[in-house]
N, C-alpha and C positions, 0 to 999 in steps of 0.2 A: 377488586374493583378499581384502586385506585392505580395500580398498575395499569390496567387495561385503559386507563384514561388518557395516562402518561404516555403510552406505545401507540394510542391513536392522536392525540397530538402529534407524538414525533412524526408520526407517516406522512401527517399531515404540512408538516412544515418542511418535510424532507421535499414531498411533492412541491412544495411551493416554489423554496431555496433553489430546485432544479429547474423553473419554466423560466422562460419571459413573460412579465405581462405588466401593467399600468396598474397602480393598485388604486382603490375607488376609496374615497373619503368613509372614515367611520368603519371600514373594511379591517377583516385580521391580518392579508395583508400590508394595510398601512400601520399598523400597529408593529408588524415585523419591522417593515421601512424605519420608522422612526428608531427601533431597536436598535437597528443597525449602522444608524448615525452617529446613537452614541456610544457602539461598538468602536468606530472608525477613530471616533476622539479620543477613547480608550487608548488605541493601536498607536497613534500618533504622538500622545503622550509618553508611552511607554515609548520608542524608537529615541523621544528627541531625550529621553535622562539617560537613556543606554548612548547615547552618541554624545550628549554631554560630560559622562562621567558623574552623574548623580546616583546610577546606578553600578557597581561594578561588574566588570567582565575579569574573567578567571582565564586562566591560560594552559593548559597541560603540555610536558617536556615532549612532543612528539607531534608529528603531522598530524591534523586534522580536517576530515573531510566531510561534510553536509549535506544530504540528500533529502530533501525536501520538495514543498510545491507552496503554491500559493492559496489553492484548493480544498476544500474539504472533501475527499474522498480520494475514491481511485485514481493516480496518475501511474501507478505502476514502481514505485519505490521501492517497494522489497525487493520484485524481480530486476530493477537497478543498483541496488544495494550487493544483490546476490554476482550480478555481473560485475561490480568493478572489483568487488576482494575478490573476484575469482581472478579478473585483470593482473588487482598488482601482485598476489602471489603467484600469478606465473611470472612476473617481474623478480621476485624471490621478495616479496617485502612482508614482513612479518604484520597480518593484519589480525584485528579486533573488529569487530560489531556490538556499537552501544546503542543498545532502545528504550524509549521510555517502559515499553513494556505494555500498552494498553489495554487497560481491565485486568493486567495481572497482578493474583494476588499472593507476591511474592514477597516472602521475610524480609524487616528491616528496612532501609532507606534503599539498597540497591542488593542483586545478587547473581551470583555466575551462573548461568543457563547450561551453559558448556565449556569443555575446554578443547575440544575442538575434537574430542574423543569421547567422553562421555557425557553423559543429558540427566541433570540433575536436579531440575524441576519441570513437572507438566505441563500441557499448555494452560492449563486455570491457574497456576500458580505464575508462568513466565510471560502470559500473554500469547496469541494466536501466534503471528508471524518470529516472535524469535522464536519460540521452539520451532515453529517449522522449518527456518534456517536454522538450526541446533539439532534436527533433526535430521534431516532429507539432506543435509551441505554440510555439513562437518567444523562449521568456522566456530570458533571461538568466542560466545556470545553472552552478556553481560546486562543486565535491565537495570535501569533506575530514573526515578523522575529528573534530579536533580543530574543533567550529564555529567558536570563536573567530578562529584562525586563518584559514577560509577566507573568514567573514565578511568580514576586514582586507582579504584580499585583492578580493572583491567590490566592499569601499568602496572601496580605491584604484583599481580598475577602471572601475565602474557612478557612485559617486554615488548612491547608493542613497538613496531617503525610507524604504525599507521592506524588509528582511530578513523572508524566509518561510523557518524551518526544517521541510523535510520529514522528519518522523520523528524529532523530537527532545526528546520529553518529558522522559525519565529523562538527557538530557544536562544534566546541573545546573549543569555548569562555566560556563557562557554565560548571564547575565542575560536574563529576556527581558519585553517589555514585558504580555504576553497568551498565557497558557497556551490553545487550545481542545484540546479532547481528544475524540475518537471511540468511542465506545460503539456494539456491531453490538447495535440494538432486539432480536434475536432471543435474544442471547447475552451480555450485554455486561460479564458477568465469566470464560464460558467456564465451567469444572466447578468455580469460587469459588476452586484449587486455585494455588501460584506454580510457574512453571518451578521443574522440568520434568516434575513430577505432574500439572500444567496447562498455562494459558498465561498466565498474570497475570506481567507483570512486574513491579509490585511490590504491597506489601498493598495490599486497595482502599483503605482509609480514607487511605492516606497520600498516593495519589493524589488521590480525592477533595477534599481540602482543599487540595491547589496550585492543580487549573486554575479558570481562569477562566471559562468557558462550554465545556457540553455540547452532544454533536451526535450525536443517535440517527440514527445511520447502517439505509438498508433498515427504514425506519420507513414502516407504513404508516398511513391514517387510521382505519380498523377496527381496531385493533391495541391495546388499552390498556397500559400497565407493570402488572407485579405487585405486589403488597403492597411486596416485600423492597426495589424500587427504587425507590417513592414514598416508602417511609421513609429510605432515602439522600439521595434528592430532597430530603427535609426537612430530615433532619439536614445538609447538606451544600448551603445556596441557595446558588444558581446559575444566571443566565440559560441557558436549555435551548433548545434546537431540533431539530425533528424533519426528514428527508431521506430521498432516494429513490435509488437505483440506476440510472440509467436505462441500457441497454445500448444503441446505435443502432450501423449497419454503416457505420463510418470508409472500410474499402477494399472493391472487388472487383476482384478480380485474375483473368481469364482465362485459359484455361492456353494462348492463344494468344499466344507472345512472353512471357508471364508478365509483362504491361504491366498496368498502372491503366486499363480504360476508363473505366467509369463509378463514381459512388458510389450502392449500388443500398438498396434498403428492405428491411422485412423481408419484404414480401411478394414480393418476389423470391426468397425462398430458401423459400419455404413448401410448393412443388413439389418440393426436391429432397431427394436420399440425402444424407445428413450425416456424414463423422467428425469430431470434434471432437478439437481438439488444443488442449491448455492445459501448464503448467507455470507455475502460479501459488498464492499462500498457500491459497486456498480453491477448489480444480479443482470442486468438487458444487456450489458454490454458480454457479458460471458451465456448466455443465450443466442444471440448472435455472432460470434465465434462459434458455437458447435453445427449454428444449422449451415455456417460457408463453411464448413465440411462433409455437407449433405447428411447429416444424421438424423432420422426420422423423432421427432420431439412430439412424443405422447401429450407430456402437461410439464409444466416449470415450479416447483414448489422453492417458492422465495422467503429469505428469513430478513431479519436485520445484521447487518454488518457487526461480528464481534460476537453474534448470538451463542446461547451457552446450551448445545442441545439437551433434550432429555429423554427417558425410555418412552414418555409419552411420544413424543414426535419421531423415534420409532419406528412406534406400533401404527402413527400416521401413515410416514413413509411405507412399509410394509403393506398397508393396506390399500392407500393408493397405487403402490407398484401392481397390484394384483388386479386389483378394479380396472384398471388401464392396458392391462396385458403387456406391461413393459417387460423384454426381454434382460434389462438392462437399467442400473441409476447409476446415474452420470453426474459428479461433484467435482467441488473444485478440491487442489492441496490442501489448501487452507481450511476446509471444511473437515476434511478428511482427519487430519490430526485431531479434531475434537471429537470425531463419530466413531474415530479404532478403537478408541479403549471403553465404551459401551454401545460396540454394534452389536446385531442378530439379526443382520440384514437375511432371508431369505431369497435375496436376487444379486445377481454379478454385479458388480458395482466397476466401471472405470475414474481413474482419477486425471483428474487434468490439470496440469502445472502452465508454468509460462513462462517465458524465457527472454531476455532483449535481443534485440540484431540490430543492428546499426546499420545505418543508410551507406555510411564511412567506416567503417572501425578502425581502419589505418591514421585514419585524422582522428578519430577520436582518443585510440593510444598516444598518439604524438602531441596531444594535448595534455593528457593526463602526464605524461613522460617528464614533459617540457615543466610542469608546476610543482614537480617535485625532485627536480633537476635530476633526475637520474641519467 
């Protein structure tokens, strides 16, 4: 019971975080509002003792690079994370990936996911996205809250030229050599609003003035910025670039043996009934990505981001796929790696990954290049 209170709060305030609107006096959300104020003086205190030296900053022997957003949710990090170590080891640089790991419930203060060859914790144990990078990408990857620490451990492991932190902007305890920071073109402060009246984690301007290069994520070339971000743009120079989403079908899995036969296109699924299963930061945004593919979408079964499936939900899915006459369930990667090691899917399942493409990649190499003097 108490659960189910909790999870309809959260839906509740997720719905909220995500709209615009005026909040009304005596109203829940001006209760957020106010929340979120003295979130904000939180955030501002915490920046000026990290910028004074009240708090210390730690340093590790080795480049370090930050991939982050300002946002609470999806800007597309991991599949950024995944393109730039794929970047600089085609550069030859010997890379790591360190995450906090979230929701994993991994041994000790921090622990190795992988070594770039074998996978030594699950994703319950390692968290969603490393293992899926650990998994599906082969890098070298490392969990723990404290980055400092897991960093250590990385370097006494790997020998690292190059630490990539997934998702660690507002980690200030960790020196790093190159903040980049992710902005969604579409959205890229969310309702302007801080957790949890929004999603901004912290003021923008305060973010603004640490990273070092922007990356309009789901940016397309018809698409211009408004007034309000070309004046940020200004007040705030910064080498910028612009990116794309690309979604492409990673697996298909037959419901015969529920094996890998082939890796098929999109035009393989353009024929078929559709349910769509996600439980990720942004379930509408990857519902529309599959229908500008033209794929016929029976119903969309939505979970929470980070959700931990179970054989009941299943025997859901199974039984909604059938009810519905779906030829076919359509998930994301990141879904996927928690539903392989307890599926009995009854129907072909495709998986769908995602990829960066850059507007520039030759300016965006030559930036990356240029910051780590190669």
């Amino acid at each position: 019971m108490l659960r189910q209170l909790i999870d309809k709060l959260e839906r509740r305030v997720l719905k909220i975080s995500g709209s615009f609107y005026r909040p009304q006096f005596f109203s829940f959300e001006q209760i957020l509002v106010v929340a979120s104020y003295v979130y904000g003086l939180v955030m501002k205190l915490r920046f000026f003792c990290y910028r004074k030296g009240f708090f210390k900053v730690k340093k590790l022997p080795c480049f370090v690079i930050s991939i982050g957003n300002m946002v609470a949710g999806g800007a597309g990090k991991t599949p950024m994370t995944i393109y730039l170590t794929q970047l600089l080891t085609d550069m030859g640089k010997r890379c790591v990936i360190v995450s906090r790991g979230y929701k994993g419930e991994y041994p000790g203060d921090c622990a190795i996911v992988s070594d770039g060859e074998n996978v030594f914790l699950d994703a319950r144990q390692a968290g969603d996205e490393p293992f899926m990078m650990a998994t599906h990408y082969g890098f070298p990857v490392v969990v723990g809250k404290d980055r400092y620490t897991a960093g250590t451990k990385a370097i006494k492991a790997f020998s690292p030229d190059v630490i990539i932190l997934d998702d660690a902007f507002q980690h200030l305890k960790l020196k790093r050599d190159m903040d980049l920071v992710l902005l969604d073109h579409a959205g890229p402060f969310g309702n302007g609003r801080l957790l949890p009246a929004g999603r901004l984690r912290e003021p923008i301007q305060m973010g603004m003035q640490r990273a070092c290069a922007f990356v309009f994520t789901r940016a397309f070339e018809n698409k211009d910025f408004d007034k309000a971000m070309l004046t940020l743009l200004q007040q705030y120079p910064r080498p910028w670039f612009k990116s794309t989403h690309t979604p492409f079908v990673a697996a298909y899995i037959t419901k015969k043996n529920m094996h890998v036969e082939n890796r098929a296109n999109w035009g393989d699924l353009k024929d078929k009934r559709a349910l769509l299963l996600s439980g990720i930061a942004d379930n509408a945004a990857f519902c529309r990505s599959i229908k500008q593919k033209g794929v016929n979408i029976l119903d969309h079964l939505e979970f929470n981001d980070h959700y931990r499936y179970k054989e009941s939900d299943i025997l859901l899915i199974n039984t909604m796929a059938k009810e519905k006459g779906a030829d076919i369930i359509i998930t994301t990667q990141k879904d996927w790696v928690k539903l392989e090691s307890i599926s009995a899917f009854k129907t072909s399942i495709a998986v769908i990954d995602i990829q960066i493409e850059f507007n520039d990649p030759d300016a965006f190499r030559s930036f990356v290049k240029e910051r780590l003097n190669i």
